[in-house]
PDB file with SEQRES, HELIX, SHEET and CRYST1 records, atoms N, CA, C and O in Angstrom:
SEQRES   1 A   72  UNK UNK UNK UNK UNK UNK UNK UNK UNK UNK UNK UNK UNK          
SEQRES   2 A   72  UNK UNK UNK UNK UNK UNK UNK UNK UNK UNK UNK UNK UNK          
SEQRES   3 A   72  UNK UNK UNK UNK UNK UNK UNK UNK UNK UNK UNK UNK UNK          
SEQRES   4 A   72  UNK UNK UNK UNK UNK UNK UNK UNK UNK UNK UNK UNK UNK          
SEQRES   5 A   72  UNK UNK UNK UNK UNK UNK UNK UNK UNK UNK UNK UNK UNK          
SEQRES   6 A   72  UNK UNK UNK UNK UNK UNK UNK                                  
HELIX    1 AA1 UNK A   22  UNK A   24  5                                   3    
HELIX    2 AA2 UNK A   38  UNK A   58  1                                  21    
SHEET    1 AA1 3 UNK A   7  UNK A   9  0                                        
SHEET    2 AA1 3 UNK A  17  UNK A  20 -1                                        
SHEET    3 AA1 3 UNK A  33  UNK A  35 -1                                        
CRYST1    1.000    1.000    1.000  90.00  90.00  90.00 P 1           1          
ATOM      1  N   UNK A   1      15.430 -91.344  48.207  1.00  0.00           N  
ATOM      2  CA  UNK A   1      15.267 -90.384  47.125  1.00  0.00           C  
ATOM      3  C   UNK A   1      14.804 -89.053  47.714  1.00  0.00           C  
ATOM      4  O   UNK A   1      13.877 -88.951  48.518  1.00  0.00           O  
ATOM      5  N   UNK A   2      15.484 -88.115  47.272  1.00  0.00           N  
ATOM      6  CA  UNK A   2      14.743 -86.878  47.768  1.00  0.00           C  
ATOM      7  C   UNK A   2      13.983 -86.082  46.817  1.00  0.00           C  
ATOM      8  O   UNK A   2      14.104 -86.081  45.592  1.00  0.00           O  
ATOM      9  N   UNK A   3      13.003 -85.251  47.699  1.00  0.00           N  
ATOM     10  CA  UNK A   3      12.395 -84.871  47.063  1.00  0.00           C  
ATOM     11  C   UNK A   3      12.431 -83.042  46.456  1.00  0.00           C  
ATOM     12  O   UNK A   3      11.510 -82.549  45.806  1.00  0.00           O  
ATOM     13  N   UNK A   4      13.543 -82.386  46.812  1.00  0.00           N  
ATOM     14  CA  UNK A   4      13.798 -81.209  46.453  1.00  0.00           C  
ATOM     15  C   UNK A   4      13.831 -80.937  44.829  1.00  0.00           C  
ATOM     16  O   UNK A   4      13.973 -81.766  43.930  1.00  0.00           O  
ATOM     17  N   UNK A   5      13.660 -79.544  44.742  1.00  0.00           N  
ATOM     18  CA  UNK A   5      13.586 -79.265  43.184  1.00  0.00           C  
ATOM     19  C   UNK A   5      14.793 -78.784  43.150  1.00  0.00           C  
ATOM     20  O   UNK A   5      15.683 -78.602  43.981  1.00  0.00           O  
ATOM     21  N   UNK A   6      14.570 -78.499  41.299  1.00  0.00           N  
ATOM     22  CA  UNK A   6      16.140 -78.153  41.017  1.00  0.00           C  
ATOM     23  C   UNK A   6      15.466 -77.571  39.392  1.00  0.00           C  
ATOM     24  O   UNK A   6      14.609 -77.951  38.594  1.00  0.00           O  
ATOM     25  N   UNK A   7      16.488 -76.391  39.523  1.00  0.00           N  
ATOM     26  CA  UNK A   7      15.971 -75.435  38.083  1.00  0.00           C  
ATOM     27  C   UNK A   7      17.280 -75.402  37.541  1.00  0.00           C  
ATOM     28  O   UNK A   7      18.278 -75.068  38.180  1.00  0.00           O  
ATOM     29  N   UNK A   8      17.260 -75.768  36.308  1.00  0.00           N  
ATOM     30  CA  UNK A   8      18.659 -75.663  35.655  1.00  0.00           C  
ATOM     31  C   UNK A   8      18.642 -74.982  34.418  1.00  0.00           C  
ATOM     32  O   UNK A   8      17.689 -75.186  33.666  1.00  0.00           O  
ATOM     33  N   UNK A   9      19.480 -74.261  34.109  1.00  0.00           N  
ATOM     34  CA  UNK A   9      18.994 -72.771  33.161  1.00  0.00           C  
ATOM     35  C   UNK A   9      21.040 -72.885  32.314  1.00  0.00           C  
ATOM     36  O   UNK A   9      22.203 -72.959  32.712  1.00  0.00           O  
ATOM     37  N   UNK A  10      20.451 -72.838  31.334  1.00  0.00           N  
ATOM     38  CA  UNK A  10      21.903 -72.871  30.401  1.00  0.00           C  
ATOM     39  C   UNK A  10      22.769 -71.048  30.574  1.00  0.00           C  
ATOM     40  O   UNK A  10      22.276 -70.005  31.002  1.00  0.00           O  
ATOM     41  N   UNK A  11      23.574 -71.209  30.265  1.00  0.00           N  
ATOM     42  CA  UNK A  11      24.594 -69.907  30.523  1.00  0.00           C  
ATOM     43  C   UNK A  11      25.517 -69.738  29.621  1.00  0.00           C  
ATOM     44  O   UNK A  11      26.641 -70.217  29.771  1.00  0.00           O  
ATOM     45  N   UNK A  12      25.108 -68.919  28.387  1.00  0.00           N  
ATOM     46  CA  UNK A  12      26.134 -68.482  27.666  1.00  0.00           C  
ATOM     47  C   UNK A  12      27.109 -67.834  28.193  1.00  0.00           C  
ATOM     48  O   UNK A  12      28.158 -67.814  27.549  1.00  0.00           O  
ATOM     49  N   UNK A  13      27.069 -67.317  29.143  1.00  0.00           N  
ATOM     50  CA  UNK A  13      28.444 -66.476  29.612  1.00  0.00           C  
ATOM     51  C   UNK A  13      29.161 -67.827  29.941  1.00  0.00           C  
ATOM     52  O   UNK A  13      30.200 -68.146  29.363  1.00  0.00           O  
ATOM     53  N   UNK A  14      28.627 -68.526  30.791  1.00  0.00           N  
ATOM     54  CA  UNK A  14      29.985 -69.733  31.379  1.00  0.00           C  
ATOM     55  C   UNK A  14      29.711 -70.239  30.231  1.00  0.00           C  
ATOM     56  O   UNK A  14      30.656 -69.998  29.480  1.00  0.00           O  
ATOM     57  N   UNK A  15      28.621 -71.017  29.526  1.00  0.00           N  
ATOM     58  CA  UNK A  15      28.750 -72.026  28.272  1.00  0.00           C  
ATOM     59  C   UNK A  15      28.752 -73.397  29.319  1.00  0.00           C  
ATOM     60  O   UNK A  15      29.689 -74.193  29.267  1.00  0.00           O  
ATOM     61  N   UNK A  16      27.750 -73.561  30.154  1.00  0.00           N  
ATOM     62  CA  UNK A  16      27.153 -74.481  31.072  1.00  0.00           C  
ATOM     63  C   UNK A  16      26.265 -74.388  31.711  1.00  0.00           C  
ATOM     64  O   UNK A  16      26.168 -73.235  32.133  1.00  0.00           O  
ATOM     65  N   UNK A  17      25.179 -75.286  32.181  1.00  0.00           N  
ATOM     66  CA  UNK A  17      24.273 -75.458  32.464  1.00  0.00           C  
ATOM     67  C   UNK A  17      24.542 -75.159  33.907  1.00  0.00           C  
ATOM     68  O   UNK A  17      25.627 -75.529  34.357  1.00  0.00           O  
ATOM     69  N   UNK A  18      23.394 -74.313  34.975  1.00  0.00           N  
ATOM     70  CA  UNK A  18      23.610 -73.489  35.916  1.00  0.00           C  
ATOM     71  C   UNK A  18      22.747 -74.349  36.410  1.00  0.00           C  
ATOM     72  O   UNK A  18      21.861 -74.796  35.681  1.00  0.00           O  
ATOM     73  N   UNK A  19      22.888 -74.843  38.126  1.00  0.00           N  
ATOM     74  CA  UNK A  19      22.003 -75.543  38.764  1.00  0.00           C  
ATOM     75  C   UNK A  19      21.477 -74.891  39.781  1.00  0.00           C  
ATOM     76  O   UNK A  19      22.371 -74.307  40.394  1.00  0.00           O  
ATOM     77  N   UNK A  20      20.129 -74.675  40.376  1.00  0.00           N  
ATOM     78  CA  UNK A  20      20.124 -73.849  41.645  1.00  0.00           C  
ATOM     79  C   UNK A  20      18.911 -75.377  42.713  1.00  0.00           C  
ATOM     80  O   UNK A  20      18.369 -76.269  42.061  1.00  0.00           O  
ATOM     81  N   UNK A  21      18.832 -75.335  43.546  1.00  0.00           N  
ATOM     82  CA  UNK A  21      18.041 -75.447  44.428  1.00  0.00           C  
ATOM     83  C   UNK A  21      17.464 -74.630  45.477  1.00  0.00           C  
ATOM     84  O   UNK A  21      17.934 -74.202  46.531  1.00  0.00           O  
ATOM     85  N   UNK A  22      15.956 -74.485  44.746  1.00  0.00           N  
ATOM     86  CA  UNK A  22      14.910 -73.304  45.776  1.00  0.00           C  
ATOM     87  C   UNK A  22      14.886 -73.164  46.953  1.00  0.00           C  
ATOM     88  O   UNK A  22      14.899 -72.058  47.494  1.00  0.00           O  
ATOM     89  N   UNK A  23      14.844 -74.326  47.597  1.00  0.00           N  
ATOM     90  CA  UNK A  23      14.685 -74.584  48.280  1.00  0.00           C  
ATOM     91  C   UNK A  23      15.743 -74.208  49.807  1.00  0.00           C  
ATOM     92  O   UNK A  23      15.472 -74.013  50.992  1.00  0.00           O  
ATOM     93  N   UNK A  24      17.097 -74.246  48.952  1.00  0.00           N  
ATOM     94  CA  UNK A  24      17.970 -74.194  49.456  1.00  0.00           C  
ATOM     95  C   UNK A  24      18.508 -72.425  49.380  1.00  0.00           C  
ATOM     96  O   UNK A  24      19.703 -72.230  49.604  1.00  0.00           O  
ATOM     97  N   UNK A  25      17.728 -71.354  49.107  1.00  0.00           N  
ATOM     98  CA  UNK A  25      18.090 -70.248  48.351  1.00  0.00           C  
ATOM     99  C   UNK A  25      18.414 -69.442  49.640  1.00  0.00           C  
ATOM    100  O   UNK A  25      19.178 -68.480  49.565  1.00  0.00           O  
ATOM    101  N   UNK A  26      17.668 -69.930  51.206  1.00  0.00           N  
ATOM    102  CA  UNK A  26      18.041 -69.060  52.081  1.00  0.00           C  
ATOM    103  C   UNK A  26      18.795 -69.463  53.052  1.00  0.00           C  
ATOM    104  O   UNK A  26      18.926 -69.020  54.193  1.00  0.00           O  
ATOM    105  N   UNK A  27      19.497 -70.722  52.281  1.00  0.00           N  
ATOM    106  CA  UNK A  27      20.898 -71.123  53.577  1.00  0.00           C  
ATOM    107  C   UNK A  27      22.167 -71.188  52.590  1.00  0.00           C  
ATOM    108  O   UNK A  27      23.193 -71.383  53.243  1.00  0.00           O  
ATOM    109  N   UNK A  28      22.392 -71.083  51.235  1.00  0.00           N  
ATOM    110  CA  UNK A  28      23.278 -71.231  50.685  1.00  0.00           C  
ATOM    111  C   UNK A  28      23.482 -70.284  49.316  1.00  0.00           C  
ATOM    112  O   UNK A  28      22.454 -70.111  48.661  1.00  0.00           O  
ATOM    113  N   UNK A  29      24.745 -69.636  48.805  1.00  0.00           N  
ATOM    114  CA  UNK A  29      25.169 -68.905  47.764  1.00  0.00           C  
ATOM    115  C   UNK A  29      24.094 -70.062  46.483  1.00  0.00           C  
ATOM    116  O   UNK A  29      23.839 -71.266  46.509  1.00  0.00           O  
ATOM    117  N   UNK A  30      23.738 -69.006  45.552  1.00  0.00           N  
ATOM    118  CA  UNK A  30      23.004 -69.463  44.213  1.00  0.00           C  
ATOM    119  C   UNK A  30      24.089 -69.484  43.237  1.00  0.00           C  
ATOM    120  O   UNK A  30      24.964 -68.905  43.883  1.00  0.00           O  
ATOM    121  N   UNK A  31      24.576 -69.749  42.184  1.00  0.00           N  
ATOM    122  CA  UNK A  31      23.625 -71.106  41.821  1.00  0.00           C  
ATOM    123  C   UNK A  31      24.211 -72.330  42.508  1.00  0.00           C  
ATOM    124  O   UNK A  31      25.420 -72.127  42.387  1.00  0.00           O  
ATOM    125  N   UNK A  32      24.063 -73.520  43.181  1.00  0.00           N  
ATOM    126  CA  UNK A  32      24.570 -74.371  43.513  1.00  0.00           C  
ATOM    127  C   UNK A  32      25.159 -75.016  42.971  1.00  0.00           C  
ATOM    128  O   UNK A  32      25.389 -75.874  43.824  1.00  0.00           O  
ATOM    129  N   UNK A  33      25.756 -75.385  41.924  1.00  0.00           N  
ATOM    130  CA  UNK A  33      26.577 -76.282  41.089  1.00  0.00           C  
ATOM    131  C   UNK A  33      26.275 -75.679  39.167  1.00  0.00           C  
ATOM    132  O   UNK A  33      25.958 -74.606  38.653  1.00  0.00           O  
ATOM    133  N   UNK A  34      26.616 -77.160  38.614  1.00  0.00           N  
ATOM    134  CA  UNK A  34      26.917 -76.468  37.547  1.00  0.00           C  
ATOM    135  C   UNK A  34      27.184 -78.402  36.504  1.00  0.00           C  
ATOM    136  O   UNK A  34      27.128 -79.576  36.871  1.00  0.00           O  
ATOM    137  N   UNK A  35      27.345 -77.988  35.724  1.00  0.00           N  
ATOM    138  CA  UNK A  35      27.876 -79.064  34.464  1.00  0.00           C  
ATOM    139  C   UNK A  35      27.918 -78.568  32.912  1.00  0.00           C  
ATOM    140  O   UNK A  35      27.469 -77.511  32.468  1.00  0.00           O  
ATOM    141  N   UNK A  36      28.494 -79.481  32.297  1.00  0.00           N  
ATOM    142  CA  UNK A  36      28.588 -79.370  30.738  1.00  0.00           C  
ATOM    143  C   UNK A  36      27.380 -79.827  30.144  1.00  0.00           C  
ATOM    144  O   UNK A  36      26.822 -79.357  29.152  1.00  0.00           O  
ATOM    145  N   UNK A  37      27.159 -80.437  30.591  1.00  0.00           N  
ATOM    146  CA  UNK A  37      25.681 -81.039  29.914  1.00  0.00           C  
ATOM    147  C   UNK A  37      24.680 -81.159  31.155  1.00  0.00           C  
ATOM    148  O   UNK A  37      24.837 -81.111  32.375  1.00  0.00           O  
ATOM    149  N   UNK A  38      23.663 -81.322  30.372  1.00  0.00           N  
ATOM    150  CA  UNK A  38      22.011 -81.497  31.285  1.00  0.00           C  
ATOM    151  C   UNK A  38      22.315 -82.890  32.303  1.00  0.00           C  
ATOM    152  O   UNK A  38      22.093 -82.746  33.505  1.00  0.00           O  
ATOM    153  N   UNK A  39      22.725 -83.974  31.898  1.00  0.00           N  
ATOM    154  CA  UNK A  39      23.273 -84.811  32.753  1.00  0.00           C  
ATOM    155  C   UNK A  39      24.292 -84.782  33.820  1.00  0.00           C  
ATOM    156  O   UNK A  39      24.290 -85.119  35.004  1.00  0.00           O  
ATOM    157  N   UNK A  40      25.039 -84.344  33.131  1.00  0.00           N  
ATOM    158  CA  UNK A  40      26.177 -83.602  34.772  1.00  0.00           C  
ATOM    159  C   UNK A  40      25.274 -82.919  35.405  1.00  0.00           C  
ATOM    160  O   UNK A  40      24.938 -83.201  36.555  1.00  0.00           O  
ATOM    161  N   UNK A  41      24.825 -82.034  34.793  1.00  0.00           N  
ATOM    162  CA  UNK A  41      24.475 -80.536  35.895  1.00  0.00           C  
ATOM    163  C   UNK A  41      23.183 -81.697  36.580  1.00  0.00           C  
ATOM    164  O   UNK A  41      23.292 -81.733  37.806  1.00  0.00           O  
ATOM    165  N   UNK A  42      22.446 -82.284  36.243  1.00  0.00           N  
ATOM    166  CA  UNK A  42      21.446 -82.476  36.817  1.00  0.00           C  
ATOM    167  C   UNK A  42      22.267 -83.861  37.889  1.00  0.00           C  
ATOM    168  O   UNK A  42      21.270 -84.135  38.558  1.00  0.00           O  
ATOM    169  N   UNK A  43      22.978 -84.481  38.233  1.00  0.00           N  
ATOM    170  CA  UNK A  43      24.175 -85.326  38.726  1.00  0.00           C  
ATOM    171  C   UNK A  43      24.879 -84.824  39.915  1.00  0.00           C  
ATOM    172  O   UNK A  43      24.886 -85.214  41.082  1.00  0.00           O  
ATOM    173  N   UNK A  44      25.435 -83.910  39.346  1.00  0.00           N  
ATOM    174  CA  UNK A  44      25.996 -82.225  40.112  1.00  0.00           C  
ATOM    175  C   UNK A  44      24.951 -81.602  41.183  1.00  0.00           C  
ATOM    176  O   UNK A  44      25.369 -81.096  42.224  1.00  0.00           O  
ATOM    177  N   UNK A  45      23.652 -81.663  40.893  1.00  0.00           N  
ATOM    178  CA  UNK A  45      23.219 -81.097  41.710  1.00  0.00           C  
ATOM    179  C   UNK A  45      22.543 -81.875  42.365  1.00  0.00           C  
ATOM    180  O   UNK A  45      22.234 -81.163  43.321  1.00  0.00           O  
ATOM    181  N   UNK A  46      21.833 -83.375  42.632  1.00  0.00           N  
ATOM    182  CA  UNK A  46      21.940 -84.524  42.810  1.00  0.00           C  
ATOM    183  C   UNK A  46      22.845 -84.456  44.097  1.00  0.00           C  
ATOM    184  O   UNK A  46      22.377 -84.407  45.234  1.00  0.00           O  
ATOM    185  N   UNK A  47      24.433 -84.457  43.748  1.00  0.00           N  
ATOM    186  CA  UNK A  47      25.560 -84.607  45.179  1.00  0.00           C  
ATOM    187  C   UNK A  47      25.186 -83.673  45.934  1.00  0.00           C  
ATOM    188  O   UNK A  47      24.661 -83.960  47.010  1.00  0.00           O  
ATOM    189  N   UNK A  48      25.383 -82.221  45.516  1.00  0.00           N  
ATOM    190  CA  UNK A  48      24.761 -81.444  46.572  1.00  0.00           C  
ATOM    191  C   UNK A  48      23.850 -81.553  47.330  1.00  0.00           C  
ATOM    192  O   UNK A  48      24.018 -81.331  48.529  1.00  0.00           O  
ATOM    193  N   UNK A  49      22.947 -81.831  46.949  1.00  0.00           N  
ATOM    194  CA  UNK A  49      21.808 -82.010  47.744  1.00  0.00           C  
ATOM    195  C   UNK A  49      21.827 -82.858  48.805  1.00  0.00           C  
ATOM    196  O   UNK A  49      21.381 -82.692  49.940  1.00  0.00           O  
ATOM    197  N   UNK A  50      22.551 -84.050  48.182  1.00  0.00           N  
ATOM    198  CA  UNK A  50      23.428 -85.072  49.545  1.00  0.00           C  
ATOM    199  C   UNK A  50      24.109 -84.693  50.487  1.00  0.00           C  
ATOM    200  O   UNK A  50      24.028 -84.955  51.687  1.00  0.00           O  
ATOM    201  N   UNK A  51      25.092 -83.785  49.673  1.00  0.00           N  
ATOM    202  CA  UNK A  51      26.144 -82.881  50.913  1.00  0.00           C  
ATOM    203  C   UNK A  51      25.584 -82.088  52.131  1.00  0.00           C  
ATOM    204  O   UNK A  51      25.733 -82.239  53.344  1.00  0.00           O  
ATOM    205  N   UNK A  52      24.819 -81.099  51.307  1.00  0.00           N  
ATOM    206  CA  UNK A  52      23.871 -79.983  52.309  1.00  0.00           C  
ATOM    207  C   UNK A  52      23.085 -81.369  53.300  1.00  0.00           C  
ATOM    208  O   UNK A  52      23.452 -81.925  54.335  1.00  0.00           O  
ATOM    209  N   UNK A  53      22.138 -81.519  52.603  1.00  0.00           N  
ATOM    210  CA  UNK A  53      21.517 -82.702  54.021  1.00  0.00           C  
ATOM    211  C   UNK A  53      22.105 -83.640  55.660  1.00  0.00           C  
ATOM    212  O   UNK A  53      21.819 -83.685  56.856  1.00  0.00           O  
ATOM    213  N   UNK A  54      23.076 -84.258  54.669  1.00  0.00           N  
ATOM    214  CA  UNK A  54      24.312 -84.408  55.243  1.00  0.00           C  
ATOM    215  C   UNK A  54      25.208 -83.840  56.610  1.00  0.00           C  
ATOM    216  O   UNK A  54      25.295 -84.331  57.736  1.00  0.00           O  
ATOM    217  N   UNK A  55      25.807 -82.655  56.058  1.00  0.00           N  
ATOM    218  CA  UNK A  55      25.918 -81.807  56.602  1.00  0.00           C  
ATOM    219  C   UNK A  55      25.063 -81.043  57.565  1.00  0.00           C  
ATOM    220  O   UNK A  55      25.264 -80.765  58.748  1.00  0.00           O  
ATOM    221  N   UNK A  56      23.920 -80.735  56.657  1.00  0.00           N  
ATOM    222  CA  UNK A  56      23.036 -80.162  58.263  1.00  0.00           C  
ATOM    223  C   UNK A  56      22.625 -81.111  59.087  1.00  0.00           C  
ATOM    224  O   UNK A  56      22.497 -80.835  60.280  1.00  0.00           O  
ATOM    225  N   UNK A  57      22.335 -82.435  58.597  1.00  0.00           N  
ATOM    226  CA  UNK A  57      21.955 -83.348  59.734  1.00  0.00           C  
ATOM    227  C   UNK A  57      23.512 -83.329  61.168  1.00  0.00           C  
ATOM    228  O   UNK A  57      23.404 -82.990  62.346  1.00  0.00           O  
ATOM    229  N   UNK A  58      24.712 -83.794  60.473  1.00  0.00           N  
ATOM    230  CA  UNK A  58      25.722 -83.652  61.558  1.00  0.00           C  
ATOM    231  C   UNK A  58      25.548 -82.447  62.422  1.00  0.00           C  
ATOM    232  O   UNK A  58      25.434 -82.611  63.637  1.00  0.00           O  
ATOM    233  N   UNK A  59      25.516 -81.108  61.841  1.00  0.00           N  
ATOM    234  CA  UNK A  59      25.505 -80.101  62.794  1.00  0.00           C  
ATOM    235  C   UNK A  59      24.381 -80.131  63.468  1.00  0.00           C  
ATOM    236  O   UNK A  59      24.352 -79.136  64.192  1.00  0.00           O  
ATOM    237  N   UNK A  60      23.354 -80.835  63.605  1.00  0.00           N  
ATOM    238  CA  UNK A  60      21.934 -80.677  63.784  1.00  0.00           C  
ATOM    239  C   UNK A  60      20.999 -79.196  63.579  1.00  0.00           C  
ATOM    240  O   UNK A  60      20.206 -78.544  64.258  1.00  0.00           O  
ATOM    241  N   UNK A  61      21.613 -79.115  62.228  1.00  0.00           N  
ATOM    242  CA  UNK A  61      20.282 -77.870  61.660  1.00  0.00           C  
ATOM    243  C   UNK A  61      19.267 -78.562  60.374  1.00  0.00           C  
ATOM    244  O   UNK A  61      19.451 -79.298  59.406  1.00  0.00           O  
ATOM    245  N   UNK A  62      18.154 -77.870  60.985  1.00  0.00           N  
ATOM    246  CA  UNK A  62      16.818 -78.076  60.286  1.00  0.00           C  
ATOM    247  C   UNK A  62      17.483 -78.231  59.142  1.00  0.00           C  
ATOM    248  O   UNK A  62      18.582 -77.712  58.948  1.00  0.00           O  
ATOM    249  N   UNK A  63      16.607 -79.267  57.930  1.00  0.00           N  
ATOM    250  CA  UNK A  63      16.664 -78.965  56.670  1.00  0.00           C  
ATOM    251  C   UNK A  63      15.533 -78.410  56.256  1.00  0.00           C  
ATOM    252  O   UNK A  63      14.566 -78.454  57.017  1.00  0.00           O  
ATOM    253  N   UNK A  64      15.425 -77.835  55.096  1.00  0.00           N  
ATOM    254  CA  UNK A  64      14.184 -76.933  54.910  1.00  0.00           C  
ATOM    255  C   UNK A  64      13.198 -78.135  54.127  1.00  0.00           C  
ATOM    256  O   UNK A  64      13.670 -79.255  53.935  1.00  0.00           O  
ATOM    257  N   UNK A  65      12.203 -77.892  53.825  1.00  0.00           N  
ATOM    258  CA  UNK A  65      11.122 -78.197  53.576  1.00  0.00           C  
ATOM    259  C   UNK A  65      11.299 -78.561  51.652  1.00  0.00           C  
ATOM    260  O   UNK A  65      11.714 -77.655  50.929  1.00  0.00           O  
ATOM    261  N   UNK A  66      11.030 -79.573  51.212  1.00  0.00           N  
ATOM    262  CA  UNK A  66      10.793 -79.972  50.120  1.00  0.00           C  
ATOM    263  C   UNK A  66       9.543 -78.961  49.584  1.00  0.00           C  
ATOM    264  O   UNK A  66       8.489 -78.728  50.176  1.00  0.00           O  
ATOM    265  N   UNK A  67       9.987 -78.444  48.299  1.00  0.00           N  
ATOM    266  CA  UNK A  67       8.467 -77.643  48.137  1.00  0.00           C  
ATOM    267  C   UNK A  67       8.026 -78.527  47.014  1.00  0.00           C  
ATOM    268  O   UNK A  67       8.734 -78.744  46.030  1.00  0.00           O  
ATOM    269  N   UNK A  68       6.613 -79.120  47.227  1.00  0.00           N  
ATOM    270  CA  UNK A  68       5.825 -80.040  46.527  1.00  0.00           C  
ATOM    271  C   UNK A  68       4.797 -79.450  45.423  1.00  0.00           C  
ATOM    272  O   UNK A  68       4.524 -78.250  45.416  1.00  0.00           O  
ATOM    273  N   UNK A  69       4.266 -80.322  44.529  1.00  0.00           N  
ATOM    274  CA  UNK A  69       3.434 -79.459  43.439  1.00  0.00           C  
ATOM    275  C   UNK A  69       2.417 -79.942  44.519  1.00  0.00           C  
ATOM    276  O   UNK A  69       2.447 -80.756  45.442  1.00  0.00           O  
ATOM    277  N   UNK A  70       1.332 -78.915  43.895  1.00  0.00           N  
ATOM    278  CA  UNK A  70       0.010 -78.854  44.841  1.00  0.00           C  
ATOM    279  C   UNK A  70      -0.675 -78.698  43.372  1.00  0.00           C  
ATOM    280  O   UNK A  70      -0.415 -77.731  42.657  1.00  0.00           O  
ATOM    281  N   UNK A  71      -1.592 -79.753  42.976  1.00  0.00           N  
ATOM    282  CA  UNK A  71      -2.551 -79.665  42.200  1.00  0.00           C  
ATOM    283  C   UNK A  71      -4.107 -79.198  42.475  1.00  0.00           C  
ATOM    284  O   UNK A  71      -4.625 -79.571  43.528  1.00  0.00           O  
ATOM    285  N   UNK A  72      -4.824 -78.436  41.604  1.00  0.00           N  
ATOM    286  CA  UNK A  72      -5.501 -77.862  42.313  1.00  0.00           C  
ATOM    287  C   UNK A  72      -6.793 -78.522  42.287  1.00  0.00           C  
ATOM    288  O   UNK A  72      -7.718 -78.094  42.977  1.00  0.00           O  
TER     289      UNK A  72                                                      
END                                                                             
């Protein structure tokens, strides 16, 4: 299971739910995926997160850092 976040923000212009990962904001184009509903998009961005990892593990580049809640 990973532990990356994911902000998903609805879009009247497309008329779909916009997925981004923060985490991911300084190795890859925003928004990262996308769906019709809160379940796709949140699914949708789910694979990605597989892919990118994935992927940087083969090339051997760092993955970035899970950003965690810090309670105070």
């Amino acid at each position: 299971m990973n532990r990356y976040s994911m902000i998903l923000e609805w879009s009247d212009e497309d008329n779909l739910y916009l997925v981004t990962i923060p985490e991911f904001s300084d190795l890859v184009l925003m928004p990262c995926t996308q769906g019709k509903t809160r379940t796709e998009a949140i699914r949708n961005g789910e694979e990605v997160i597989e892919m990118y990892l994935e992927s940087w593990q083969a090339e051997g580049i760092p993955s970035p850092q899970p950003h965690l809640l810090q309670l105070a």
